[in-house]
N, C-alpha and C positions, 0 to 999 in steps of 0.2 A: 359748745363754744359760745361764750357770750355776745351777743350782737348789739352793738353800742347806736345810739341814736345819731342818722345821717350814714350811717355806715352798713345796713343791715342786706342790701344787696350789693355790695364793693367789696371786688376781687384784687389782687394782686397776682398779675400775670406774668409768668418769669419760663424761661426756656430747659432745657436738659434736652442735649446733643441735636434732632433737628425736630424735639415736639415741645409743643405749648402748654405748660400745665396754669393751674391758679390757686392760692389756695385765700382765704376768707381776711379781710384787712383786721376783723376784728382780733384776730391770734396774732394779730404782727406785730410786735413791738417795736424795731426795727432792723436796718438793713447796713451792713459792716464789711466791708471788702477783707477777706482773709488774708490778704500780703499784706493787711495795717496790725497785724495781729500775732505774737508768740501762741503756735498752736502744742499743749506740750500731752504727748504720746500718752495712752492709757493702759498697764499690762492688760493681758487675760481679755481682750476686749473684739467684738466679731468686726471685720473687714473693715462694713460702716461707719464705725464709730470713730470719727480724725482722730479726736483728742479732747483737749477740753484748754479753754482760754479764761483769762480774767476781761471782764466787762466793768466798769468803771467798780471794779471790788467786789465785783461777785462771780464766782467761779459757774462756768457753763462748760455741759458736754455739746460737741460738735460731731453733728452726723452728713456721713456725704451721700444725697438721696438718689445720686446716680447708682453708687455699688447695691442702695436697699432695693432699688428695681430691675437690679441687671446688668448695667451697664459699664464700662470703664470707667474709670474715675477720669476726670478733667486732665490733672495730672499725666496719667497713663495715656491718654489719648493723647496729649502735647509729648512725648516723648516719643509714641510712636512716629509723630509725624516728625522731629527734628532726627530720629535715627533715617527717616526712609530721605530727607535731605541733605544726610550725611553721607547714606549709600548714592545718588544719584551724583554729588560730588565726585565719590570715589569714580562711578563712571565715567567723567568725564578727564578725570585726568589718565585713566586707562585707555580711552578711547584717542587720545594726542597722543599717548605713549604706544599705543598698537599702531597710530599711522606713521609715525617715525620708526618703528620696526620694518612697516610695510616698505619702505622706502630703503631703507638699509639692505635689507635681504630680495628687493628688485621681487617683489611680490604683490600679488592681488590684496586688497582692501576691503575687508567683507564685514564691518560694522556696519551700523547706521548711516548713511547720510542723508536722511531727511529728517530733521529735525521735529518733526510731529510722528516718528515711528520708534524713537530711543523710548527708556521707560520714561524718566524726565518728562520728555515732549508730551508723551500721551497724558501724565498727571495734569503737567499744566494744563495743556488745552482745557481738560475737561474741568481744573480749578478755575479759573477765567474765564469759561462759557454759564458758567450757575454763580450769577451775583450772591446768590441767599449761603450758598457756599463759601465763599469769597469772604464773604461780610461773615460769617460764622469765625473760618478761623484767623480772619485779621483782628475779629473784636470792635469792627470798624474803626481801627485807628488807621489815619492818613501815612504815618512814614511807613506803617507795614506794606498796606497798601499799595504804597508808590513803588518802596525795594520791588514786589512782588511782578510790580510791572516792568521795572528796569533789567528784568532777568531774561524778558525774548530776546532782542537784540541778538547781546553775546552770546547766548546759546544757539541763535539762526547762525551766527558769523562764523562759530567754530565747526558748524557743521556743514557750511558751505565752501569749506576747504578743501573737502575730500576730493570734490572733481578737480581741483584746481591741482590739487596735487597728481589727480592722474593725470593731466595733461599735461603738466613739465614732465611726469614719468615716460610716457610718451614722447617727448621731444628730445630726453636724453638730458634735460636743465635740473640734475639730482640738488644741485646749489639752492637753486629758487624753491625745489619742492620744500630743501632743511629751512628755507628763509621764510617763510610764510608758515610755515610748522613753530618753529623759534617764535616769532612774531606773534602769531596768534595764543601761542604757551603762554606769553608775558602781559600779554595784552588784556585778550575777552575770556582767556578763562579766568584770567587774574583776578577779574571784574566782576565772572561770574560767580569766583570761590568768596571771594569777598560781599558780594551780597547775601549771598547765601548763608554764609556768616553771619552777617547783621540779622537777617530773617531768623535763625535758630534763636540769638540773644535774644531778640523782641518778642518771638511767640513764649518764651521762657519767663519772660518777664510780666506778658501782657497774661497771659489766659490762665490770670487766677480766679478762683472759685468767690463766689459772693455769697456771704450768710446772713438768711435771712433768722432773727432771731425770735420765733416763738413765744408767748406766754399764755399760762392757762392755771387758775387759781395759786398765784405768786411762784408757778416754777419758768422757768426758763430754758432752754434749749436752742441749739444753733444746728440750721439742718444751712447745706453747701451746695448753689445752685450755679449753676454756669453765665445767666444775667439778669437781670429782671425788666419787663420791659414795660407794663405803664398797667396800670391801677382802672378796670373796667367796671362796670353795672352789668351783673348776670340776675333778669327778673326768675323766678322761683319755676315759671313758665317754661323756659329756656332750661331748663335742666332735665338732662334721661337720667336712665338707671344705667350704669355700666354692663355693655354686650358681655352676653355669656359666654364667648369664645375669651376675651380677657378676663374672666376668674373672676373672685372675688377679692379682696383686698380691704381689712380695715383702713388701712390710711385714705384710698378713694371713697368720694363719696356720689361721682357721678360723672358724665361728661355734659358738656354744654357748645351751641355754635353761635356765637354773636351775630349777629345782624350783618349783611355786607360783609362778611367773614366765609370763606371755603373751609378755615383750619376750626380742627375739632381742642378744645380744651378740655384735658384731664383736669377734675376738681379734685384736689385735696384738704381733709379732716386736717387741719391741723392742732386740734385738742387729742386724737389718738397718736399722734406721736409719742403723748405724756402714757397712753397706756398700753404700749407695745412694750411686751415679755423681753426685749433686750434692750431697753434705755436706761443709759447709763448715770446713774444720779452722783452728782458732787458735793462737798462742800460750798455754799456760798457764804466763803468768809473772805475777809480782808487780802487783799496781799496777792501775788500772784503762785500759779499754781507752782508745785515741786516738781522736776524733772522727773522721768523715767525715762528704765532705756528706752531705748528705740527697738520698735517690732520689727522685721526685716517684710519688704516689700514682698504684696502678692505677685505671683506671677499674671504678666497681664493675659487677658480671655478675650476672646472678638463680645464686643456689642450685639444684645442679643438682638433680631430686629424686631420695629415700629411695626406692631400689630393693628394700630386703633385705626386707623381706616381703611381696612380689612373688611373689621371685623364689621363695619358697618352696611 
């Protein structure tokens, strides 16, 4: 990789799911958000490979460097989590619909009702107690952020019914049990399906992949990182060799720990991208690319885990 003058220790420091990698500012051409972008499908092409877009007329292949190391694609991982807020919905409209059962058939009440013991409650807590968590899958946007905190409430409200209704069951007031049943149906879960809502659209819309685009003797390449987050000085010093529990890997070319820094950064070669046995070369001509069909989606795989300080 060519090291250009003023730039010869400057990293570009960017994330992938909860580790820090970097790779050399001098490979960087630059940096394009993938939702400003027509990405169009490649046949016969491995996992990694998105597709390939036009660049102010010149045609690039796009690689997503989460699936080249393991991991779920961005994508996949935002789906995961808006199905598992789709199921926690479903629970909660089952759980109003089981205590208005309970109440009709003059029977025991045997869900939840503590609201940090539903699955819901135990997710949240545990999203809301780990900021870096927080801040990962909101993108640190503010409205997500907010919806996310407006959802304790009516999720405590709904779940502080249960006694209320065994106590009119208890006093024989079946009226007031359906009136506070009724009420709370229209009201906090209303509230809650509705944020909830919003939260699915915005994580859909917010947690696109950012491409950083590569160059290295006039070719180009778009690899898909989850965000990039500020441009450091790694002296020559500062740099190991990658632990032999983590393999070997062209594309890495070391780890490194900044100054005042606990977290380890993976460095990446980004001149061997251009010489890995499955990069896919295009056309750079005019015009935007031609359609193909579309690949049908992998099935998604758990994330494999964060080895690197381990291994250390």
């Amino acid at each position: 990789m060519t090291q250009q003058h003023g730039t010869s220790n400057q990293w570009l420091v960017f994330t992938l799911s909860d580790q820090k990698y970097a790779v050399h500012v001098a490979g960087v051409r630059e940096l394009t958000p993938s939702r400003d972008h027509e990405i169009r499908q490649l046949p016969q092409t491995p996992e990694h490979v998105v597709g390939a877009l036009s660049l102010r007329g010149r045609v690039i292949a796009v690689r997503d460097l989460r699936t080249m190391i393991g991991l779920n694609s961005l994508d996949a991982e935002t789906k995961e989590i808006i199905q598992l807020l789709e199921a926690r919905e479903q629970d909660h409209i089952k759980w109003i619909d089981e205590l208005k059962r309970s109440v009709n058939e003059n029977r025991e009440f045997t869900l939840a009702r503590d609201p940090h013991k539903c699955a819901f409650g135990k997710w949240y807590d545990a999203l809301v107690s780990d900021e870096g968590r927080l801040q990962k899958l909101t993108n640190s946007n503010f409205t997500l952020y907010r919806l996310i905190g407006q959802l304790d409430t009516p999720h405590k409200t709904i779940h502080s019914i249960a006694d209320k209704v065994t106590r009119f069951m208890r006093d024989g007031d079946t009226d007031a049990a359906h009136r506070i049943i009724d009420q709370t149906s229209q009201q906090e879960l209303g509230t809650m399906m509705s944020l909830l809502g919003q939260i699915r659209e915005l994580l859909h819309s917010l947690r696109k992949p950012l491409i950083i685009v590569l160059e290295s003797d006039n070719r180009q390449l778009g690899v898909q990182v989850d965000s990039v987050d500020s441009v450091v000085r790694i002296q020559p010093d500062q740099i190991q060799p990658l632990p032999d529990r983590l393999g070997q890997s062209a594309l890495f070319t070391g780890i490194a720990q900044l100054k005042d820094e606990s977290e380890l950064l993976m460095l990446l070669d980004g001149a061997n991208f251009f010489t890995d046995s499955t990069l896919i070369d295009v056309p750079s001509t005019e015009g935007p690319c031609q359609p193909e069909s579309k690949r049908p989606e992998p099935a998604s795989e758990p994330a494999k885990p964060r080895e690197l300080a381990a291994a250390m």
